[in-house]
C-alpha positions as CSV (number, residue, x, y, z in Angstrom):
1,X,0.0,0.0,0.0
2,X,1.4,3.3,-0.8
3,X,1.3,7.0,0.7
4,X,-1.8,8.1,-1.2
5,X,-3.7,4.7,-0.6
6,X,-2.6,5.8,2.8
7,X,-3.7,9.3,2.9
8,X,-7.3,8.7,1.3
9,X,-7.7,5.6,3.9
10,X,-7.2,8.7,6.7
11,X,-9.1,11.1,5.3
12,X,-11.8,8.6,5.1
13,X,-11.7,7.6,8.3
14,X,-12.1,11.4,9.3
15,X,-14.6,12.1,7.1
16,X,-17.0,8.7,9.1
17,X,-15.2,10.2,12.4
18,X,-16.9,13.8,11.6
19,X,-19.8,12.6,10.6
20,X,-20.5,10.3,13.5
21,X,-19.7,13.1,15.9
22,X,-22.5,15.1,14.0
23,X,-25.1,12.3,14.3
24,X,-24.6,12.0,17.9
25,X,-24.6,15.0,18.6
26,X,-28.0,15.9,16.7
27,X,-29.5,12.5,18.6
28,X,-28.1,14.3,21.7
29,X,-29.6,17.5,20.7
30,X,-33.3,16.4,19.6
31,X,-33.5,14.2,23.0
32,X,-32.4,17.4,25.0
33,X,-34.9,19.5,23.2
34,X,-37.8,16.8,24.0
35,X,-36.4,16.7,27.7
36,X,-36.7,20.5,28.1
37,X,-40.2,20.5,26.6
38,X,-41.4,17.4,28.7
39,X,-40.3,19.2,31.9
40,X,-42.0,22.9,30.6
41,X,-45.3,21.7,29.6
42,X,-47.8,21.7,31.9
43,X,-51.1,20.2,29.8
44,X,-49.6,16.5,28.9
45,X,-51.5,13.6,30.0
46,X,-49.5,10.9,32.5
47,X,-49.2,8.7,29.2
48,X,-47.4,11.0,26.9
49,X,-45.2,12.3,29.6
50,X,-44.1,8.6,30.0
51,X,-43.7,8.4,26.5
52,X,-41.6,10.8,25.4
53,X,-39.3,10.5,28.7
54,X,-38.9,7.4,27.2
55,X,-38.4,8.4,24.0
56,X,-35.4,11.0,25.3
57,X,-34.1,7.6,26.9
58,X,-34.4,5.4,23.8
59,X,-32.5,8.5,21.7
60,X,-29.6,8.9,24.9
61,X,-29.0,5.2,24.4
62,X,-28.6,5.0,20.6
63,X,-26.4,8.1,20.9
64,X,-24.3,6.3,23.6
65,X,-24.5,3.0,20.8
66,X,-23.1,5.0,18.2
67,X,-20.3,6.4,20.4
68,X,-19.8,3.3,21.1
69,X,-19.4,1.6,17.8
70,X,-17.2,5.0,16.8
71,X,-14.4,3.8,19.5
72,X,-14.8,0.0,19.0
73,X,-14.4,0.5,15.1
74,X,-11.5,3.1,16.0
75,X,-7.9,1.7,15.6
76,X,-5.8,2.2,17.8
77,X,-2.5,4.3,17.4
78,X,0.6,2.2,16.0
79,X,3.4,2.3,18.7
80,X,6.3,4.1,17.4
81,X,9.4,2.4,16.2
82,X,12.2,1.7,18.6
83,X,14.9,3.7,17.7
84,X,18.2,2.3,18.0
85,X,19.8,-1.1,17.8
């Protein structure tokens, strides 16, 4: 494999990094939002108080999922070369 096989492997690889970072932090963001709203509105019936808290739960969780996968499917750093003989 050569340096621009090399070089357009780690671009990739930042590319999917940004753009997982951007889907979890949206899920983040619309489960906040529903969260805030939940605990500000006063005229919601018992059953779809329960159901958006767990909704806010069920988004939490899939952005915790696909942090998750991000540093499972991450490689880690190669140690660097012993130098010397």
């Amino acid at each position: 494999m050569g340096i621009a096989e090399i070089d357009a492997l780690t671009a990739q690889a930042k590319a999917n990094e940004d753009a997982e970072d951007s889907a979890a932090l949206v899920i983040n963001g619309i489960a906040t939002s529903i969260q805030t709203a939940v605990a500000a509105a006063d005229s919601l019936s018992a059953t779809d108080r329960a159901n958006l808290v767990a909704l806010t739960a069920a988004l939490k969780t899939h952005a915790d999922a696909l942090a998750a996968a991000v540093v499972a499917n991450t490689p880690a750093a190669a140690p660097a070369a012993a130098s010397g003989a």
